[in-house]
Structures are given as structure tokens and as C-alpha cells.
C-alpha positions in Angstrom: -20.2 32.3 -19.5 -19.3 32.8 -22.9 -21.9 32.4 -25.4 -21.5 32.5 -29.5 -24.7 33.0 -31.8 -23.4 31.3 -35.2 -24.7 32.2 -38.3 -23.2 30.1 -41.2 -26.6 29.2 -43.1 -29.5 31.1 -45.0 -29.5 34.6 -44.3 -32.9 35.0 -43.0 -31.9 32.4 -40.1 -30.9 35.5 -38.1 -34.4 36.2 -37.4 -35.0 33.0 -35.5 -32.2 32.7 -33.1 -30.6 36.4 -32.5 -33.4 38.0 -30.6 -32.8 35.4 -28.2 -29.1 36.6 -27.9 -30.5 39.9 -27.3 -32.9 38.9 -24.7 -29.6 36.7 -22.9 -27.7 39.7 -23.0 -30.5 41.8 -20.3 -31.6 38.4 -18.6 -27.6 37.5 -18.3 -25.4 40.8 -18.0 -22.5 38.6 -16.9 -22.5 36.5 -19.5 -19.8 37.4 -23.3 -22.1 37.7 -25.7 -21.0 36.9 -29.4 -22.3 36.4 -32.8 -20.2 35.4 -36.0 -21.7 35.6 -39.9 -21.3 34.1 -43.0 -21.7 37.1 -45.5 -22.7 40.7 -45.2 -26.1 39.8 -45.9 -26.1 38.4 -42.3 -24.6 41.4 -40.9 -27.3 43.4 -42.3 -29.9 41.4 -40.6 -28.3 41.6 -37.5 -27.8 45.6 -37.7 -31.4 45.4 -38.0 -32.8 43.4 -34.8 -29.8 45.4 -32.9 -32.1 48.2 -33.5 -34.7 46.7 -32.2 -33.2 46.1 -29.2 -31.6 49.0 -27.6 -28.0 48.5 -26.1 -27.5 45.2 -27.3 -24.9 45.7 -29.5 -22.4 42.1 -29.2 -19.1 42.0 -30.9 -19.7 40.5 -34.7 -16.9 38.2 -36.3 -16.8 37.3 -40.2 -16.2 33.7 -40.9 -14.7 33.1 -44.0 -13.6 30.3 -46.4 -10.0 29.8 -45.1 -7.6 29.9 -48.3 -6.5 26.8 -48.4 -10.1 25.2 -48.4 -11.3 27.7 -51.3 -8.6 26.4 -53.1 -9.1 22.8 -52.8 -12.5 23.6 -53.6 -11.8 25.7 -56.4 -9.3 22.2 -57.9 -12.2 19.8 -56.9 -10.1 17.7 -54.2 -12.6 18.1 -51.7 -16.3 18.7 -52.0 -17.6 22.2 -52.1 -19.2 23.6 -48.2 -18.6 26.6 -48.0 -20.6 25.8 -44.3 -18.4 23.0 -43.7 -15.2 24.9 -44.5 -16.1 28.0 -42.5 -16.9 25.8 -39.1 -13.6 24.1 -39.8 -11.4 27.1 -40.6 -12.7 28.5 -37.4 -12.5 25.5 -34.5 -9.6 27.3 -32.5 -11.7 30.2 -32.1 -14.7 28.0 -32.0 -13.6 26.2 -29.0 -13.0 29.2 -26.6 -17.3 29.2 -26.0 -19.1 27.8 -23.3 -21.9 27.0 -25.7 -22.5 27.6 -29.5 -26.4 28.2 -30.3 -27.5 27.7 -34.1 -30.4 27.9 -36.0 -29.3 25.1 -38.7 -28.0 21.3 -38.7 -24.6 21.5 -40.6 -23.2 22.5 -37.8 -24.0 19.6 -36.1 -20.2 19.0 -37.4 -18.8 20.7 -35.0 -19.8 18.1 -32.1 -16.8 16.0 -33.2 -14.3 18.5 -33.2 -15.6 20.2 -30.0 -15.1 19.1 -26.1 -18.1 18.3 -23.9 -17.2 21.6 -22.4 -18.9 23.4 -25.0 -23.2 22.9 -25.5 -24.3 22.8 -28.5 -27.8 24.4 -28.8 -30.4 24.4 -31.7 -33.0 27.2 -32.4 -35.2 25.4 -35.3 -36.1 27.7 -38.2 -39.8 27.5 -38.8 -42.6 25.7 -37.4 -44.4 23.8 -40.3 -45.8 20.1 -40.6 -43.1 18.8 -42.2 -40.9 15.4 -41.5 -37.8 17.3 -41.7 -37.9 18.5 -38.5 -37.2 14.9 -37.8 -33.5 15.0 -38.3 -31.2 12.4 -36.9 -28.7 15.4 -36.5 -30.8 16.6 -33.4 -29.5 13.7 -30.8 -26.2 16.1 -31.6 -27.3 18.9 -29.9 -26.9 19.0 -25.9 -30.2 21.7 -25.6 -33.3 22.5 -28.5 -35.9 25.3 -28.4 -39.3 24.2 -29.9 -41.6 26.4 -31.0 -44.5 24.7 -30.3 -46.2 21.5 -28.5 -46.7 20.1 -32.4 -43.5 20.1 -32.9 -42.8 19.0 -29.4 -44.4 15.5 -29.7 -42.9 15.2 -33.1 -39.4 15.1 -31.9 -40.6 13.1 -29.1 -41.8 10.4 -30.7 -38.8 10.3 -32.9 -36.4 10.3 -29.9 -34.3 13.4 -31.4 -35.2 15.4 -28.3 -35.7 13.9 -24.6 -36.6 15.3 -21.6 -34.2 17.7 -19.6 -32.8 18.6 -23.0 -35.4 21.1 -24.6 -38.0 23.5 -23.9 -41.2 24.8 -25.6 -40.5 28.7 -26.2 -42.9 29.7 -28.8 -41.8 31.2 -32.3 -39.0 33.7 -31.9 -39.7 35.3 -35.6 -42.9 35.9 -34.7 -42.8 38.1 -32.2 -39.6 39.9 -33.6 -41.3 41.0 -37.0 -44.4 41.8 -34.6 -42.6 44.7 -32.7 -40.3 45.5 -36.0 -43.4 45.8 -38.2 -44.2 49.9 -38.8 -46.9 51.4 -40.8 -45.9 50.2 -44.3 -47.6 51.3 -47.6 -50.1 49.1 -49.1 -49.1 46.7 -51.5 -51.2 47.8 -54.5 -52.8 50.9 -55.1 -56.6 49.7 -55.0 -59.0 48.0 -52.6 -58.9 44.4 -54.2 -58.1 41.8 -52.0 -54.2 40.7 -51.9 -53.9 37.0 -52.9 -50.3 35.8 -51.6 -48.8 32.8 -53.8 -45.8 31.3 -51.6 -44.8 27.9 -53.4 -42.4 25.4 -51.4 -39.2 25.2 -52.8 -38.6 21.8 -52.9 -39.7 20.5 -56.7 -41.5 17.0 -55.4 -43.3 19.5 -53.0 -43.9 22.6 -54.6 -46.6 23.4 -56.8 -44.3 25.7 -58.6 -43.1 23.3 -61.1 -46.4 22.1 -62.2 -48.9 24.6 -61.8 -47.0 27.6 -61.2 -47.0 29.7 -64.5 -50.8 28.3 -64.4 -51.6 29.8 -61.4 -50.0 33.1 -62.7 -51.8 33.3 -65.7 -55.5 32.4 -64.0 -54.9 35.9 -62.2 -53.7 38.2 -64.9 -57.3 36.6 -66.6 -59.6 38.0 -63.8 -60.1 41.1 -62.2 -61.2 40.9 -58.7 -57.9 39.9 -56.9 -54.5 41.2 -57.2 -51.4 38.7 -56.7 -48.6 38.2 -54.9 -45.8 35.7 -56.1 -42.8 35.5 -53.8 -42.2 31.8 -53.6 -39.5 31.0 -50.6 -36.9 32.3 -51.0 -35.1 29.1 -52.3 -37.2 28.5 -54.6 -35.0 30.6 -57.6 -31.8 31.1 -55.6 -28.9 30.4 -58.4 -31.2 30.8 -61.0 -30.1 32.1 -64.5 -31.0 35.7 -64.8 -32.8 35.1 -68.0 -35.5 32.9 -65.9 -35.7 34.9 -63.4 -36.3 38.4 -66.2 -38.5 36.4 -68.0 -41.0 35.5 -64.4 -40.5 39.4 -64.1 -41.9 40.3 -67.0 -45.2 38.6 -66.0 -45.7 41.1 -63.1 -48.5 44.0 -64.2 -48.8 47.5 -62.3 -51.6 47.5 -59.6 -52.4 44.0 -60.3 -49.6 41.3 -60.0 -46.3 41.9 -58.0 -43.3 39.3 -58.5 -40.7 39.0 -56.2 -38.0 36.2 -56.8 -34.8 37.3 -54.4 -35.6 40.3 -52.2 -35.5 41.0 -48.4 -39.3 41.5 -48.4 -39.6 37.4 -48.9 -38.3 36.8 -45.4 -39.5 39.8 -43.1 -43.2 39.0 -43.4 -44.1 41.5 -45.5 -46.1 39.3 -47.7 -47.4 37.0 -45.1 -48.5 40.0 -42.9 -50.2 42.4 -45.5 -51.9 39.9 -47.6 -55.4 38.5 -47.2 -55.7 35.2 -48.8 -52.8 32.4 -48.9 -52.2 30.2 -51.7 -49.6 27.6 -51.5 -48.7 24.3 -50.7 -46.1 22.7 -47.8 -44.3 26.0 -46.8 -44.2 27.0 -43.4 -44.5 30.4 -43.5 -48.5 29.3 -43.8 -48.2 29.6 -39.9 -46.3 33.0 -40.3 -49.7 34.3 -42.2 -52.0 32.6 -39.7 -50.5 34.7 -37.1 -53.8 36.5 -37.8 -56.1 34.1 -39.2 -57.3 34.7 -42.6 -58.4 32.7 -45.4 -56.0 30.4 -47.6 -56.3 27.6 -50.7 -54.0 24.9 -50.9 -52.8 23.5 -53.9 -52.5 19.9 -54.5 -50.1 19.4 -57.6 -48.8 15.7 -57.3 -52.0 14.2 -56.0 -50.8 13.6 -52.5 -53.4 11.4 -50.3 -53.0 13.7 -47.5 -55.6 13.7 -45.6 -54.2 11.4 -42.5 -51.0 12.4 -43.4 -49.6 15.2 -40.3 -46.9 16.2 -43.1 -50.3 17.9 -44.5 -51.9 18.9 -41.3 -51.9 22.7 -42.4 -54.0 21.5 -45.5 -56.9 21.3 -42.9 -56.6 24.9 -42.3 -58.7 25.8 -46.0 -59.6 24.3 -49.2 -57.3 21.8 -51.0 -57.7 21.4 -54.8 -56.3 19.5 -57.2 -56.7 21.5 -60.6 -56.2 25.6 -61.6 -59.0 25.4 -63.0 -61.3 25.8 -59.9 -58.8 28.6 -58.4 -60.6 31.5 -58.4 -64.1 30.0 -57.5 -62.1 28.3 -54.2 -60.4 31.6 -53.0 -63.9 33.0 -53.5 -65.5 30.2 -51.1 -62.0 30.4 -48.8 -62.9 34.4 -48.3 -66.9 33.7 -48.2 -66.5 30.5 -45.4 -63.4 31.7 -43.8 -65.3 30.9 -40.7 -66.0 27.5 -41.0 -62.1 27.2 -40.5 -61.7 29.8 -38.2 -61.1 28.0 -34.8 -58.8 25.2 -36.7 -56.7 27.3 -37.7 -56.8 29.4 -34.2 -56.3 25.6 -32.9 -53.2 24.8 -35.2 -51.1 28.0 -34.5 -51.4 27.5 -30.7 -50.4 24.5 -31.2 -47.3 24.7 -33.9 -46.3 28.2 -32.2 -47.3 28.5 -29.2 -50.6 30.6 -28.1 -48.4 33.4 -26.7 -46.3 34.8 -29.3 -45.2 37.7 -26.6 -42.1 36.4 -24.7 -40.9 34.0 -27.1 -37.5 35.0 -27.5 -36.8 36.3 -23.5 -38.4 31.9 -22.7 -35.8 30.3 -25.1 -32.7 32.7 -23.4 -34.2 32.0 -20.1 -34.3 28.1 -20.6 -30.9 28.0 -22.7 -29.3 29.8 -19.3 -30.9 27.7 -16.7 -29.5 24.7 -18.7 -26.1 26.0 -19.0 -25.7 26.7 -15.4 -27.0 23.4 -14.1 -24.9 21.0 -16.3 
């Protein structure tokens, strides 16, 4: 059986589909093994779950923009995917696997250029409340790992996954970053708590765009919290330089860290060393409730949320609607954490699973037991 682990999206997608390659690799030993990358910031990622996992160490291919397509790009005859170009300029090779696992929907694509030979399997990024997980895309794929039962009836109900098709896994970052987590230096050099400030990326979502620099400034007026603002990672990704120097700037020494672009916004360091979460519809809320702590939810285009299961995390803390009660809600969030305590036990069983362990070694187990019974 020969396998291929493609990588042609965001970067930190590695983190939620290789370690199940590695764990296919000891569960499998007769199955090829492969992974191909978009950009050396993949490879990197990859060189560092291989280390996690001793003797799994797969062949890794490049996939670049064929020449021709970065030309017609380049003279604006056809539209500009670098995605799209790269599954294209590689179906020959493409077509040699028995299945092609992804972490992403673009590649969806590739159904119509592939035979029926070759299963096309989905590893969803994240596990938040969100209704893009229900993507039309997903009656493409021939096999889906789901994170968690959440998600599960989601997809369900929407008819984008049926029975015989999936399996419920648990989330595969998760436990990765748990067992590649070491004993990291504090954030800050002082004992006040570590406020994290993650805003979606999406402008109609975030809170970024209207309260952002607000939220920024309440902190840098108090003294009893330090801040961290690393927004995902999209958030600023193609930004001019001059923005991005100019949000810099508003960082202070031992008080206010900003972090717009690095690595550190997608290996849980923020999520995991913080205490208190701010934000709004980002998932990585679930990353940070992998150990249950207080969070504040900011409600910056007045959303009526409260039967809405696109806002279902917002039941996890405080919501509020204006900066100006901030800092007395992330004081009541830390003084009543346990009020929400068991919710938010409740949710993360339910969006990731209650067994983190084992997440990655259940999605290669299920992917093979599908692949050698169709």
C-alpha cells in the first residue's frame, strides 16, 4: 500500500495530519510511506515531528509551481493558486498512491483528475464551533478523521460525512505538542498572570478590527496582568511591514509581548503557558482548554449568540460587549473560574475527544482498516 501525506496548504497543517503518518508507518511496516511539501517552511515542521518519532523518517518530495503555470500566472491568463497549480503540475506522480491523506479542502481538486483507485482522506485542522467545518467539499473525500463527537454530529447532520466513511480519533495536535512540549522559559520575567489575546482572523469575526488596538492599550494602562498578542496566524500574513513595525512597537519589556508571524503562534506556546484567554471565534480556545483555565470572550459585532452552536465556546467564560469592562471581567473569569469549570471539562471531551492519548495511532488505525476493506 502506498500512502502519500500532502502538504500544499498553511504550514502549521503538518501538525494535524503527519503524526498520523508516523504512527501508520509502526502500525503498517508494509505499507510506502510518503509525504510531499509546499515550501521549506513545511519541511521544517516535518524535521521536527520526525524527531519526535524515532525511525520514522519517510521520503519528502517538493512540489513546486510548474513553469509554465508561474508564467501564466505571472501574465494574468489564468488565476493565481499556487495550491491549485502544484496538485496539477504533480497528477502523474500523484496518481501512483493508493490513497492521498490531506489536512485541507483545495485539494479536493484532485478527485476529478484521480481514479477510484486512489482514496482520498481528510484530516480536519482544528476543532472549533464554527460552520466551516460544514464544507460541501467533504462528500469528495472517500474517508475523514473527526476530532470529536461535536464535530461528529455536525457533519452528520449536514450529510458531508456518512457512516462507514469516518471515524472519531480525537485531536492529533494535541497530543503531538503534548509529548513535544519541554521545560520552556516563562514568558515574562514576573509572577503576574499571562493574559493571552488570540483574535480570529476573519475581519466579520474577529475582534481585531474593532477593538483590537483598544484591548492593547487597556493593558499597557494597568498593572496586574501581562499580555500576550499573537492573533492567528493569518490574521497579518501579507501585511505591509510598516503595520506590522508599527503593532511592534506597542510591545513593552516584562509587560506586553507581540507576536505577528512567528513559529511560536502555532506550536502552542501561547495557548499552553498562558493563564487567561481572551478572544473571540478561534479555535485554538480548545487548544488552551486542554487544561482548563479561565477565558473572556469578546463580543465586537454584537452577535446574538447565545443559541447559536457557531458560539458554543462563548459558554465556556464571560462574553462582553465593550473594553471598557475588560479588566474587571478577566478579574471575575480568574475569581469564578469554577463556576465554568465542568463546561468547559464538558465541551473539550466533546469537540476533542476525552482521551487526547492515542489520537494520532486511532486515525492511522481506522484510515488502514478502511483502505484494506474497500
Amino acid at each position: 500500500m502506498r500512502v502519500l501525506f500532502l502538504f500544499v496548504g498553511e504550514h502549521h497543517h503538518v501538525f494535524h495530519a503527519l503524526p498520523v503518518a508516523a504512527e501508520m508507518a509502526r502500525l503498517r511496516p508494509g505499507y510506502h510511506i510518503e509525504v510531499a511539501v509546499a515550501s521549506p517552511s513545511h519541511l521544517r515542521r516535518v524535521e521536527s515531528i520526525k524527531a519526535v518519532y524515532p525511525g520514522f523518517d519517510p521520503p519528502v518530495r517538493d512540489l513546486p509551481v510548474p513553469w509554465l503555470l508561474r508564467t501564466l500566472h505571472a501574465t494574468g491568463w489564468i488565476p493565481r493558486s499556487a495550491r491549485v497549480s502544484r496538485l496539477l503540475g504533480a497528477l502523474g506522480w500523484l496518481r501512483q498512491f493508493d490513497a492521498i491523506v490531506v489536512p485541507e479542502r483545495t485539494s479536493t481538486i484532485l478527485r476529478h483528475f484521480l481514479s477510484s483507485r486512489t482514496r482520498l482522506i481528510f484530516t480536519p485542522h482544528g476543532a472549533g464551533d464554527r460552520a466551516i467545518m460544514l464544507d460541501p467539499r467533504d462528500r469528495h473525500f472517500d474517508y475523514v478523521l473527526v476530532a470529536g463527537h461535536k464535530s461528529e454530529r455536525r457533519l452528520r447532520e449536514a450529510g458531508t460525512i456518512r457512516p462507514g466513511h469516518y471515524a472519531v480519533n480525537g485531536y492529533v495536535k494535541l497530543e503531538l505538542m503534548q509529548r513535544m512540549m519541554r521545560s520552556a522559559p516563562p514568558l515574562f520575567d514576573n509572577a503576574r498572570p499571562v493574559v493571552l489575546y488570540a483574535p480570529h482572523f476573519r475581519p466579520d469575526l474577529s475582534s481585531w478590527p474593532r477593538v483590537g488596538r483598544a484591548v492593547i492599550e487597556a493593558f499597557r494602562q494597568q498593572q496586574r496582568y501581562n499580555l500576550v498578542f499573537a492573533p492567528h496566524i493569518r490574521l497579518f500574513y501579507g501585511a505591509p511591514e510598516t503595520l506590522k513595525a508599527g503593532l511592534q512597537s506597542l510591545a513593552e519589556p516584562g509587560r506586553i509581548l507581540v507576536d505577528l508571524d512567528s513559529d511560536r503562534l502555532v506550536d502552542m506556546t501561547y495557548t499552553a503557558s498562558a493563564d487567561i484567554y481572551l478572544g473571540d471565534v478561534s479555535s485554538q480556545v480548545y487548544e488552551f482548554l486542554s487544561h482548563p483555565r479561565p477565558c473572556v470572550f469578546l463580543n465586537a459585532h454584537g452577535v446574538r449568540w447565545q443559541e447559536d452552536p457557531n458560539y458554543r465556546c462563548w459558554s465556556l467564560g464571560e462574553v462582553i460587549d465593550d473594553v471598557a469592562g475588560l479588566l474587571p471581567a478577566i478579574d471575575r473569569a480568574v475569581a469564578r473560574h469554577g463556576d465554568h469549570l465542568e463546561t468547559q471539562r464538558a465541551a473539550l471531551a466533546d469537540s476533542v475527544g476525552a482521551d487526547t492519548a492515542g489520537a494520532a495511532r486511532r486515525g492511522a488505525a481506522a484510515i488502514a482498516e478502511f483502505l484494506e476493506s474497500t
